[in-house]
MIKE-336339 format. One line per field, with one value per residue (C-alpha): x, y, z. Coordinates in steps of 0.05 Angstrom, whole numbers, plus 5000, padded with zeros to 4 digits. Layout:
# MIKE-336339
c1 <- c(X, ...)
c2 <- c(Y, ...)
c3 <- c(Z, ...)
END
This chain:
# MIKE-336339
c1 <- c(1220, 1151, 1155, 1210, 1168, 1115, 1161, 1200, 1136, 1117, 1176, 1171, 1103, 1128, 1183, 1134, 1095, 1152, 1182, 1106, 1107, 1172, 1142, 1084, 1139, 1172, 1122, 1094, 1166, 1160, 1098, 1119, 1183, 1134, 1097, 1160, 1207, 1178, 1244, 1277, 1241, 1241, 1296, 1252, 1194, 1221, 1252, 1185, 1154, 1203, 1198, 1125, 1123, 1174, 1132, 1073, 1025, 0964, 1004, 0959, 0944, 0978, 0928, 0925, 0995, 1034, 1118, 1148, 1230, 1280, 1317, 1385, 1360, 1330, 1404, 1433, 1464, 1424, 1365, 1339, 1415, 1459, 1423, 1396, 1359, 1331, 1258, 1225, 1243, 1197, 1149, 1140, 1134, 1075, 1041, 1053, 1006, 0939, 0873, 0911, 0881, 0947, 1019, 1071, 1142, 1186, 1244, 1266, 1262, 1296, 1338, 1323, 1354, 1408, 1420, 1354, 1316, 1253, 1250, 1220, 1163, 1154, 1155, 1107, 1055, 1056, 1033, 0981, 0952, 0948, 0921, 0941, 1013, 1035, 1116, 1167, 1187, 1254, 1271, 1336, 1349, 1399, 1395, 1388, 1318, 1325, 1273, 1261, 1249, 1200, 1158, 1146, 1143, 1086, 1053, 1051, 1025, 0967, 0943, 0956, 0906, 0897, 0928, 0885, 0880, 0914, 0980, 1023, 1091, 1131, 1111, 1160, 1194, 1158, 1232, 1258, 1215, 1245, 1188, 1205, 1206, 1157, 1112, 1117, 1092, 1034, 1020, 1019, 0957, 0996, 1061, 1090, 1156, 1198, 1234, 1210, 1208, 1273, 1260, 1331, 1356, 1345, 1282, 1217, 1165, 1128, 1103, 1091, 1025, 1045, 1069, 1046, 1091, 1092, 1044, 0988, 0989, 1002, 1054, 1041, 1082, 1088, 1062, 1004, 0986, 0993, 0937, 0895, 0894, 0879, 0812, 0793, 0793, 0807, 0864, 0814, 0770, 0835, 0860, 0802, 0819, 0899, 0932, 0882, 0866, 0867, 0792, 0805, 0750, 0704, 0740, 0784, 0855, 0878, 0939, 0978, 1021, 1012, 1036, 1017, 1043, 1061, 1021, 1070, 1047, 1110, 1193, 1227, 1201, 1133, 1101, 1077, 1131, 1146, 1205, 1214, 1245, 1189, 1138, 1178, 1189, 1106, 1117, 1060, 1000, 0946, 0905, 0965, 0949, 0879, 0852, 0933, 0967, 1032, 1097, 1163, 1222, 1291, 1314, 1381, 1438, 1473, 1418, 1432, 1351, 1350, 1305, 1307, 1244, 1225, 1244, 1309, 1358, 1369, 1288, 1298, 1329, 1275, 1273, 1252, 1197, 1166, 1166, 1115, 1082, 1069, 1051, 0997, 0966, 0968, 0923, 0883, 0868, 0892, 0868, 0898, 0951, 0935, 0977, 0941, 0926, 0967, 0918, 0914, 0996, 0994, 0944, 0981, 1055, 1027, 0983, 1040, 1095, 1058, 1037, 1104, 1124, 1075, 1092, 1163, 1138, 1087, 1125, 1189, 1241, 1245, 1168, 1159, 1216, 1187, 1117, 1147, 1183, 1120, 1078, 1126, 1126, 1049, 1051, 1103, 1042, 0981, 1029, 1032, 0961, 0942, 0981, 0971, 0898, 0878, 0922, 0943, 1008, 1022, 1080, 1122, 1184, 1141, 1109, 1181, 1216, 1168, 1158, 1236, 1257, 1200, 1230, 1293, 1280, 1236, 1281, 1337, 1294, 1272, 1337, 1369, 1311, 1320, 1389, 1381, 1319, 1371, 1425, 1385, 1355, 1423, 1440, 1379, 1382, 1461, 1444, 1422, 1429, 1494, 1507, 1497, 1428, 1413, 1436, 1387, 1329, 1345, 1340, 1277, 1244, 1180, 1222, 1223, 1168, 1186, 1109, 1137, 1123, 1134, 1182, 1228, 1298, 1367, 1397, 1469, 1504, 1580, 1623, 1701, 1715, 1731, 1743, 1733, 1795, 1838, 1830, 1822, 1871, 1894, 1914, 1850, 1880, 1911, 1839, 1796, 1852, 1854, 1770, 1768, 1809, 1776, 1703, 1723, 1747, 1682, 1627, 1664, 1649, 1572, 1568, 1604, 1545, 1495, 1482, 1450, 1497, 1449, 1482, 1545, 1545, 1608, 1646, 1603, 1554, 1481, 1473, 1404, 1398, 1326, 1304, 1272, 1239, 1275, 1337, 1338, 1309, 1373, 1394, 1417, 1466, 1488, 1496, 1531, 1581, 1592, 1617, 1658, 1691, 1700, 1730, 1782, 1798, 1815, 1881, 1906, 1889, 1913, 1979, 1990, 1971, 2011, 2074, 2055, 2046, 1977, 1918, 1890, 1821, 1769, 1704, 1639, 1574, 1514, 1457, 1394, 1332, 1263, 1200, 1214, 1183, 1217, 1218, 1238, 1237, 1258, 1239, 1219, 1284, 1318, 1302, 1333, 1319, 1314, 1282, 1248, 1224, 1237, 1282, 1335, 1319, 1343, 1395, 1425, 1414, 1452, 1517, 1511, 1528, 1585, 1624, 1627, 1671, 1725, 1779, 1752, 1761, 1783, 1727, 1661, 1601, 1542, 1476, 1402, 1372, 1328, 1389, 1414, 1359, 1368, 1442, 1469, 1517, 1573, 1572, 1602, 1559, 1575, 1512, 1520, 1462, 1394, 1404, 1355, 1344, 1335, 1258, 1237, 1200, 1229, 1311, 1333, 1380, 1454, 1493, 1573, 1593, 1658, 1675, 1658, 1677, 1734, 1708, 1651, 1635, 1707, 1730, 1739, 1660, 1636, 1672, 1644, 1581, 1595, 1620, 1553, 1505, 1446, 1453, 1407)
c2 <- c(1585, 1595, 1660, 1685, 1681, 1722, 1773, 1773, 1793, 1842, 1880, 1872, 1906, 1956, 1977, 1972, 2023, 2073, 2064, 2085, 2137, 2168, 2160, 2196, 2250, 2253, 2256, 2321, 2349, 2336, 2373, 2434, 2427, 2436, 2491, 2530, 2514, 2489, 2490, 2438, 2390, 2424, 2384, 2322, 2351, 2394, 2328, 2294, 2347, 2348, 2288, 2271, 2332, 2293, 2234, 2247, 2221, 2269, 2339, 2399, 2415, 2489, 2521, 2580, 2600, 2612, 2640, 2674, 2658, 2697, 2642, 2627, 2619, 2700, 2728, 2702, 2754, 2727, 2740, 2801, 2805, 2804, 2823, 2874, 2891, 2966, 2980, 2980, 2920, 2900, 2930, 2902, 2838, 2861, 2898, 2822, 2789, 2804, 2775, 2758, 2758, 2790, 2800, 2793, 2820, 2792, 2853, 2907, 2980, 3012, 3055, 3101, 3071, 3114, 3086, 3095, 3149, 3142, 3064, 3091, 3123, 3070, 3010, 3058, 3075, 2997, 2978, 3025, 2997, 2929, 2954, 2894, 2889, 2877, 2896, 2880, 2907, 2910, 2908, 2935, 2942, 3006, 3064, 3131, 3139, 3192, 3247, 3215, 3143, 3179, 3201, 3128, 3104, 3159, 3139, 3053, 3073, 3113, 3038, 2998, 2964, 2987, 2930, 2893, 2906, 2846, 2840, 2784, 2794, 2847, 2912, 2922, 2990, 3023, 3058, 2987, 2977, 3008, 3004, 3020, 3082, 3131, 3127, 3047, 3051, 3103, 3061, 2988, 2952, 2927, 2933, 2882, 2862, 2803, 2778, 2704, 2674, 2613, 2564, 2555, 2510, 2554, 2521, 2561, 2524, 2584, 2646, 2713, 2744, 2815, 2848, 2897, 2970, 3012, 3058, 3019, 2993, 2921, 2923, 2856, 2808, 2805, 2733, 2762, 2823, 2779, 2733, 2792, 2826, 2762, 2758, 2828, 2844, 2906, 2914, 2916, 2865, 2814, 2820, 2835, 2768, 2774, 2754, 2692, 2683, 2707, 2712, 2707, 2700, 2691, 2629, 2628, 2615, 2599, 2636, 2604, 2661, 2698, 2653, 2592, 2536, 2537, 2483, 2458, 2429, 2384, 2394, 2451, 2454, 2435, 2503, 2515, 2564, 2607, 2644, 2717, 2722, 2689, 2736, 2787, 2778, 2760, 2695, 2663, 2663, 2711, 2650, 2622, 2682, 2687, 2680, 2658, 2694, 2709, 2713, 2744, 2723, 2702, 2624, 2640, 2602, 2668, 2705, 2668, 2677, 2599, 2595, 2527, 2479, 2425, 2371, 2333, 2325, 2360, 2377, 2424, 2476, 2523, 2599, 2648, 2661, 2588, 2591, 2651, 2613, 2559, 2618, 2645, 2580, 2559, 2626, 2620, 2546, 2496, 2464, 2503, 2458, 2464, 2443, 2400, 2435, 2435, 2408, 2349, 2342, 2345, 2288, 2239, 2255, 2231, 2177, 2154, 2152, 2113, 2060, 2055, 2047, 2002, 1956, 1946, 1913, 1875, 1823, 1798, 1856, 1837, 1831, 1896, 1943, 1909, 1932, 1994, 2001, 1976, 2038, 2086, 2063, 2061, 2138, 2158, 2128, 2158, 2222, 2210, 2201, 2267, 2299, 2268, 2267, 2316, 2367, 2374, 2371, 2334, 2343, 2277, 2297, 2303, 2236, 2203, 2235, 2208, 2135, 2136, 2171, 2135, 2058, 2074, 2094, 2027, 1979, 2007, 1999, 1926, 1905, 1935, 1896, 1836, 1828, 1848, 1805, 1746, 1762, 1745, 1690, 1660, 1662, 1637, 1579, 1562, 1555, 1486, 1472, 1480, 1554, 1531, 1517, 1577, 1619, 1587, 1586, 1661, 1674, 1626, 1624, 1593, 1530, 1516, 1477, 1474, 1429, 1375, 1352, 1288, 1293, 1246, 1257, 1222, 1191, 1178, 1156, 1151, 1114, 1101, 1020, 0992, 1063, 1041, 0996, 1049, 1090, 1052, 1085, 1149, 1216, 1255, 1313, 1272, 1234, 1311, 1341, 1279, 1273, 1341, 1335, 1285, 1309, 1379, 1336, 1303, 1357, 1392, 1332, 1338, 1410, 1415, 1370, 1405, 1367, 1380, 1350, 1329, 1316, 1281, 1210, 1188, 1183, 1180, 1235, 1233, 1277, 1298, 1310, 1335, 1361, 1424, 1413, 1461, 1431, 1383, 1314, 1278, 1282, 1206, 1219, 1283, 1239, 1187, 1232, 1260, 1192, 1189, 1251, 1229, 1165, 1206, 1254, 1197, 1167, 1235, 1234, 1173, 1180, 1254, 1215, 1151, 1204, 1229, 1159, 1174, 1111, 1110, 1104, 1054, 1083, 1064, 1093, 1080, 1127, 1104, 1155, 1147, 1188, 1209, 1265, 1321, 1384, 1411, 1356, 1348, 1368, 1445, 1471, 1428, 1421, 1394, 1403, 1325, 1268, 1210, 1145, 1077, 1113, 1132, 1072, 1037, 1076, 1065, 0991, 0988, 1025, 0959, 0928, 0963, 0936, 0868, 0905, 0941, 0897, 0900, 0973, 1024, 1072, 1020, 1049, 1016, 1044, 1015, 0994, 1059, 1099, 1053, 1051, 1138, 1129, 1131, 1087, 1140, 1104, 1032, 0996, 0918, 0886, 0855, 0817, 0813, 0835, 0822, 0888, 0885, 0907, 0908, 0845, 0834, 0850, 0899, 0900, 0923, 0958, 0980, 1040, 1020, 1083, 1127, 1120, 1159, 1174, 1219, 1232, 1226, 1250, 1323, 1321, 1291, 1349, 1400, 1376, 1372, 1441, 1466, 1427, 1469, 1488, 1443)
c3 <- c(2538, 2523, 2579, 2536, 2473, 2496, 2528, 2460, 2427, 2477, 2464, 2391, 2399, 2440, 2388, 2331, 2370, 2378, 2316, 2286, 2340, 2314, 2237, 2249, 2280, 2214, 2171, 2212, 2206, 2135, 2126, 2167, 2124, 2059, 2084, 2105, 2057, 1992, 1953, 1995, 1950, 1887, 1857, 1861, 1842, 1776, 1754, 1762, 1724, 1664, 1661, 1650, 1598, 1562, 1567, 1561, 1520, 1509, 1508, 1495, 1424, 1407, 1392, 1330, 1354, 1289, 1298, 1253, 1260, 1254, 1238, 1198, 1136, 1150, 1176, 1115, 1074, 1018, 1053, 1095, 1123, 1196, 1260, 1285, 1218, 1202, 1232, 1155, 1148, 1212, 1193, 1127, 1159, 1206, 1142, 1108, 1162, 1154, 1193, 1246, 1323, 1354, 1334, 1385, 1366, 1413, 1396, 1439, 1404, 1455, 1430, 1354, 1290, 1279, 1208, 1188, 1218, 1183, 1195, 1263, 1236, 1188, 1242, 1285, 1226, 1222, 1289, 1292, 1226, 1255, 1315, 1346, 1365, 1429, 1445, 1490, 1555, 1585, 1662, 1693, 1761, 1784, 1730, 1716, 1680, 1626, 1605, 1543, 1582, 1641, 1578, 1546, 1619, 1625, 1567, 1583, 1645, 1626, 1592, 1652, 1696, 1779, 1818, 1870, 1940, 1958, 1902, 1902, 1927, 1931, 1897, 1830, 1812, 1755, 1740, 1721, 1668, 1603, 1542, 1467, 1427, 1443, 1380, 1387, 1459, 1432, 1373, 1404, 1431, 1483, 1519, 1566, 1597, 1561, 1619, 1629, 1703, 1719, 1771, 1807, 1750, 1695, 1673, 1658, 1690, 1709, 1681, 1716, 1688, 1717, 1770, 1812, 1816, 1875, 1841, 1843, 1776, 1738, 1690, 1644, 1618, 1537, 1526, 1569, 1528, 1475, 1494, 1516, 1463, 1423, 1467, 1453, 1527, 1562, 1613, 1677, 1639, 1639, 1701, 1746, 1782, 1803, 1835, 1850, 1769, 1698, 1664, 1595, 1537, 1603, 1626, 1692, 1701, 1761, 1792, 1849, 1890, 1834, 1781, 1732, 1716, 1631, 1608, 1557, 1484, 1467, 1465, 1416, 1347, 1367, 1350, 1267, 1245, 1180, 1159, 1175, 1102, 1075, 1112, 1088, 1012, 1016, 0989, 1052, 1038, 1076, 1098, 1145, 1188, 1189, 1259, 1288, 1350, 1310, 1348, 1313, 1352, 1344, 1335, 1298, 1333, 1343, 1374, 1433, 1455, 1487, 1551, 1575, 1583, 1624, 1580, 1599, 1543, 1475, 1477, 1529, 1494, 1471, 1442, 1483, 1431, 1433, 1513, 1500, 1449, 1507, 1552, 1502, 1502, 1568, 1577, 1525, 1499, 1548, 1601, 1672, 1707, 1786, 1843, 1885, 1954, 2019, 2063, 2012, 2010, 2092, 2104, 2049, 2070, 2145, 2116, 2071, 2129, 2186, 2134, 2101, 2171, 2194, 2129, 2150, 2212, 2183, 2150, 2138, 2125, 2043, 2044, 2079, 2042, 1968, 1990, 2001, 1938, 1907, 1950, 1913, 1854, 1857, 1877, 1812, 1777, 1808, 1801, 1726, 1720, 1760, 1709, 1645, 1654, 1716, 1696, 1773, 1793, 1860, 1904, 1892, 1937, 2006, 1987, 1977, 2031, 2075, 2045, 2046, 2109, 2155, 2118, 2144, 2212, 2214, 2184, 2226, 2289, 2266, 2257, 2315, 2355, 2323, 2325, 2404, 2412, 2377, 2417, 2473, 2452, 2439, 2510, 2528, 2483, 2498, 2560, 2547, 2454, 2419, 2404, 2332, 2347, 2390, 2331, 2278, 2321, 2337, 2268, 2250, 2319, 2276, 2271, 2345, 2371, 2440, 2457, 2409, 2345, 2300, 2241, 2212, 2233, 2230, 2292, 2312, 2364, 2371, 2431, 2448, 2445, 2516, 2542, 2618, 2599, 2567, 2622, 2683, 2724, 2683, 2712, 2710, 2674, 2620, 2602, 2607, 2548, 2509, 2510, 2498, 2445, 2411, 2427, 2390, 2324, 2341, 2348, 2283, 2238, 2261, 2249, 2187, 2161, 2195, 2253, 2325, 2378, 2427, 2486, 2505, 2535, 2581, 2524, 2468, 2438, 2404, 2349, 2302, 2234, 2208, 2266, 2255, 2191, 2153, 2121, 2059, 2058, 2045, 2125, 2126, 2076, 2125, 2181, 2130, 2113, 2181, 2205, 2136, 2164, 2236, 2206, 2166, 2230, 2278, 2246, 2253, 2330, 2346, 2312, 2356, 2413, 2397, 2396, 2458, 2497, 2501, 2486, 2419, 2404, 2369, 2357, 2333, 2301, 2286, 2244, 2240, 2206, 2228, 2257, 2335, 2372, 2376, 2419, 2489, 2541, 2615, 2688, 2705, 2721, 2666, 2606, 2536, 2463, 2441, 2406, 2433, 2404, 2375, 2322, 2381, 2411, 2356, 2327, 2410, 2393, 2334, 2368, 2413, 2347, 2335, 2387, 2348, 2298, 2334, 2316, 2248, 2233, 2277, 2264, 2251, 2225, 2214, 2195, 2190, 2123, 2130, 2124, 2065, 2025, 2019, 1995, 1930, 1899, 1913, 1982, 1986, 2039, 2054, 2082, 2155, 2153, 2196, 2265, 2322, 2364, 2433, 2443, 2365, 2349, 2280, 2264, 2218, 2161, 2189, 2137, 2148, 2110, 2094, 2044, 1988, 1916, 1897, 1824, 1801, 1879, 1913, 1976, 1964, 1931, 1991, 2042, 1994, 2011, 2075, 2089, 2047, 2093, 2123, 2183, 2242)
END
C-alpha cells in the first residue's frame, strides 16, 4: 500500500505539472489575445471603469469651467423663446460675458438665418469682439460640398496646424468637415469639430484631440480649441506633440493611439452652471466669468443633446456640453489618466495564471478556489487604487480571464485526478476492507495509517448459538443462502451505524467502531445501537425462515471499547486492515459470555462496563455482575443491553441516529 502511495503522489505531481504547463499556455493565449484584439475584453474593463468613476472618492476638482445652459427654464416662451433662437440673440449672450479665458458655443451655424438676416452679422461682429470664441464643427460622410462650403472650408484651413509625420490612424476627409457661416469661421479664435468619440456601448470614455485630413493638416476637436485657446497657445504650439501628446500651458498630456482618456470630475450636474436667459437679460454678474472657460450648450429635455458617461445608472446621462466641459479639464487642469503599459499587462496576466493555477493544487480544492477568489478580489482592489490615486488605468479583464480561465482548467484537472486516483484506490483497498472503507479512505487517504497507530476504538463481535448443531448435516446450498442471508441483514446493521466489518468468523463477524480517528467520540453508543438494530432484524429472519422449514437463529454480541493498535497487519502477500490488543481480546471474551444467555433472549447482547459507563439513560442496561476473563487478572463488569426507552429517545430516534452515523 505504501508503493501505491508514493505512485499516487507521483502522478499527482505529474498532473500538477501539466495542468501548470497548460496555464502558463493560457495565459500566453490571453496575452496575444490582448495585443490583437483589445475589445474582446472591453466589456469587463468599461464596467470596471464606470464603475470606479461612480465611486470614487477623490474625483478631480472642475476646474474654472463655467456652462451656460440652454436649459428649460431658457426655451420657455416666457423667456428667450422655442429652439433654434435668432443669431442676436447669441450674441448678446457672448457680449454679456466679459473677462472670460475662452467661450465655447457648442451650436452649429450652418446654415444663414433666414428670419433674421442681420442676426448674422450681429453674431459675427460678436465673436470677433471677444476674440475668444471657439465654434463647432460638423462631420458628414457622402455629400456634395457646395461653393459656398469649399470657401469656409478654405478659410478653417488656412488656421490649421501641419500634421506630424507619423498621424494616428487613418487620414480623415477634409470634405466631411462642414464649419459655420463664413464670417463666423473668419471671426472665431478657433474652429473645431463637435462630434464626440462612443466606445461600442455608447459611452464617451474617450476623446479624440484631432484628426489628421488627407491634406496634411489637423482638424481639432471643439473641446480642444476650447482649451487652447484658454492657454493662449498657437495651433503648432498645441499640438506639436500628436499623436503621442498634447503640450498645453507647457505641461504634457499624454495621447494613447491618438486619444485620452476623459478624466471625469463627478456624474451629471457636477459642472457650475448659469442660465442662458439669465446671461442673456444681464442679470449675472461680470465676476462669475472672470478668468472661467465658458461653454454654451443645450440641456433642454427636448434638445435631445445627451451623450452618455461612464457612470452606471441615472448619473450617466450627461449633455453633450458637460462631456466637453470634462474634456476641457482633463486637458487643461487634471491630472492625465494613463493606461498602464502592455509589457506590464503581459508579465501579470502570465504571473497571475500559473499562480492561480498553482494555488488550486496547493491545498484542498475549497482552500485553493477561496484563495483564488481572495487573489481577485485583491486585484479589483489594487485596480481601484491605481485609479483612484495613480490615475492609471489597468486592464482588469486580462487579469480575470486569466485568474478565472487557468482555476477552471485546474480544478477540472484536480478533480478528474482525484476522482481517478480514488477510483483506484477503491479497488485497491476492496481488495482486502469493505468497499465502505475503501471509499472513505479514497477520499481522506490522511486517515489511513497503514504502520499502525494506537487509538481508542469500539469492538464487537457477533456469533450464531450452537450453529455446528443447527447445521450438522444440511445441504450445503441451503446453509451458503441462509448465512448469506443473514450476514447481509448483518453487515447492514454495522454500516448503517458506521461501522468497519472486519472480517467474518465461521459464522460470526468482528466489526470496529473508532477506528480511524475521524468520526465522533460516542462510538460505543454506535456499536450499541448497531446490536439494537441487529436485535430488531432477526425476528423478521427467523419467522421467513421458520415458513420456509429453514433453522432459526440465536445470536449473541458482545461490544467492548478500549485502546488497540490499529493499522494494516498480516503476512507480505496478505494483509488486513485490523485491531489488535487486550480490547479485542476482551471484547472475544465477553462473546464467550454470551452463550450463557441464549435461552434467555434470542438475540443476547452484553457489553463491558467501559461501554456502559459512555451510555445514556436512553439505554436500559441490567447489570450481569463481575465476570472473570480468561487472561485478565481482575473480572470486569458485564452489562446486557436489554433495550432502549421508548420515550424522549424511542426507537425511530435511535434509527435516525443510526442512519446519520459517520461513516468508518
Amino acid at each position: 500500500m505504501a508503493g501505491h502511495g508514493r505512485t499516487g503522489k507521483s502522478k499527482m505531481a505529474e498532473r500538477r505539472a501539466r495542468s501548470l504547463q497548460a496555464s502558463f499556455a493560457v495565459s500566453a493565449m490571453i496575452c496575444v489575445v490582448f495585443w490583437r484584439w483589445p475589445g474582446v475584453f472591453s466589456t469587463v474593463e468599461q464596467i470596471a471603469y464606470d464603475t470606479c468613476n461612480r465611486y470614487r472618492p477623490n474625483p478631480p476638482h472642475m476646474e474654472n469651467v463655467l456652462l451656460v445652459e440652454i436649459d428649460d427654464l431658457s426655451v420657455d416662451e416666457s423667456a428667450l423663446g422655442r429652439f433654434p433662437w435668432p443669431r442676436r440673440v447669441f450674441a448678446r449672450i457672448i457680449a454679456n460675458i466679459p473677462g472670460a479665458r475662452a467661450i465655447g458655443v457648442d451650436v452649429l451655424f450652418l446654415e444663414p438665418d433666414a428670419d433674421d438676416p442681420e442676426g448674422d452679422a450681429l453674431l459675427a461682429e460678436a465673436v470677433r469682439d471677444a476674440g475668444n470664441v471657439v465654434l463647432p464643427v460638423s462631420i458628414q460622410t457622402d455629400r456634395v460640398v457646395s461653393k459656398e462650403m469649399a470657401r469656409r472650408l478654405a478659410a478653417l484651413q488656412a488656421h490649421l496646424a501641419e500634421a506630424p509625420d507619423s498621424p494616428a490612424g487613418a487620414p480623415a476627409d477634409p470634405l466631411s468637415f462642414m464649419p459655420p457661416l463664413l464670417p463666423l469661421v473668419q471671426a472665431a479664435a478657433g474652429v473645431g469639430f463637435a462630434n464626440l468619440v462612443e466606445d461600442g456601448d455608447g459611452r464617451c470614455r474617450h476623446a479624440r484631440p484631432c484628426y489628421v485630413g488627407s491634406d496634411g493638416r489637423l482638424y481639432p476637436g471643439f473641446a480642444t480649441e476650447v482649451a487652447r485657446v484658454a492657454a493662449g497657445a498657437t495651433p503648432d504650439e498645441f499640438y506639436a506633440g500628436f499623436p503621442r501628446a498634447l503640450t498645453p500651458d507647457g505641461r504634457s498630456l499624454p495621447l494613447e493611439g491618438g486619444e485620452m482618456l476623459v478624466h471625469y470630475s463627478g456624474p451629471a450636474g457636477t459642472t457650475p452652471s448659469v442660465s442662458a436667459a439669465d446671461v442673456f437679460a444681464g442679470e449675472v454678474a461680470s465676476e462669475v466669468f472672470a478668468g472661467k472657460i465658458v461653454l454654451v450648450g443645450a440641456t433642454a429635455a427636448g434638445l435631445c443633446d445627451i451623450r452618455p458617461a461612464p457612470y452606471r445608472g441615472p448619473e450617466g446621462r450627461m449633455f453633450g456640453v458637460e462631456t466637453n466641459a470634462n474634456v476641457v479639464n482633463t486637458i487643461l487642469s487634471t491630472p492625465p489618466l494613463r493606461s498602464e503599459p502592455s509589457l506590464t499587462v503581459y508579465v501579470t496576466v502570465l504571473a497571475i495564471g500559473v499562480l492561480a493555477a498553482w494555488i488550486v493544487w496547493w491545498r484542498r480544492v475549497v482552500v485553493g478556489v477561496a484563495v483564488v477568489a481572495a487573489l481577485l478580489v485583491g486585484t479589483v482592489a489594487i485596480y481601484a487604487a491605481a485609479f483612484w490615486y495613480g490615475n492609471v488605468v489597468l486592464s482588469l479583464g486580462t487579469r480575470a480571464a486569466a485568474a478565472i480561465v487557468c482555476v477552471a482548467i485546474a480544478l477540472s484537472d484536480r478533480l478528474l485526478t482525484e476522482s481517478r486516483m480514488r477510483e483506484r484506490m477503491v479497488d485497491v483497498f476492496a481488495s482486502y476492507v469493505s468497499p465502505e472503507l475503501a471509499e472513505h479512505l479514497a477520499r481522506n487517504p490522511d486517515d489511513l495509517s497503514l504502520g499502525g497507530t494506537r487509538r481508542d476504538v469500539t469492538v464487537m463481535f457477533t456469533d450464531v448459538r450452537s450453529f455446528t448443531t443447527i447445521f450438522e448435516g444440511a445441504d450445503p446450498q441451503m446453509l451458503v443462502e441462509q448465512m448469506t442471508e443473514y450476514f447481509n441483514a448483518m453487515v447492514g446493521a454495522v454500516f448503517r451505524t458506521g461501522g468497519l466489518v472486519d472480517k467474518f468468523i465461521g459464522d460470526g463477524i468482528m466489526a470496529l467502531w473508532g477506528c480511524f480517528g475521524t468520526e465522533t467520540q460516542d462510538h460505543p453508543r454506535s456499536a450499541v445501537l448497531s446490536a439494537l438494530v441487529m436485535r430488531e432484524l432477526l425476528p423478521g429472519l427467523n419467522a421467513k425462515w421458520e415458513a420456509t422449514g429453514n433453522p432459526t437463529f440465536r445470536i449473541g454480541v458482545a461490544v467492548h471499547s478500549g485502546p488497540a493498535i490499529v493499522g494494516n497487519m498480516g503476512a507480505d502477500r496478505k494483509w488486513n486492515y485490523t485491531a489488535a490488543g487486550d480490547t479485542v481480546n476482551t471484547a472475544a471474551r465477553i462473546g464467550e459470555i454470551c452463550k450463557q444467555f441464549k435461552e434467555r433472549w434470542e438475540t443476547a447482547i452484553l457489553v463491558s462496563e467501559d461501554v456502559a459507563r459512555t451510555l445514556d439513560d436512553s439505554v436500559r442496561l441490567e447489570r450481569i455482575g463481575e465476570t472473570p476473563i480468561r487472561g485478565k487478572a481482575r473480572a470486569i463488569g458485564i452489562y446486557a443491553v436489554t433495550g432502549i426507552h421508548r420515550s424522549e429517545e424511542g426507537r425511530e430516534h435511535a434509527e435516525e441516529e443510526a442512519e446519520g452515523a459517520p461513516p468508518a
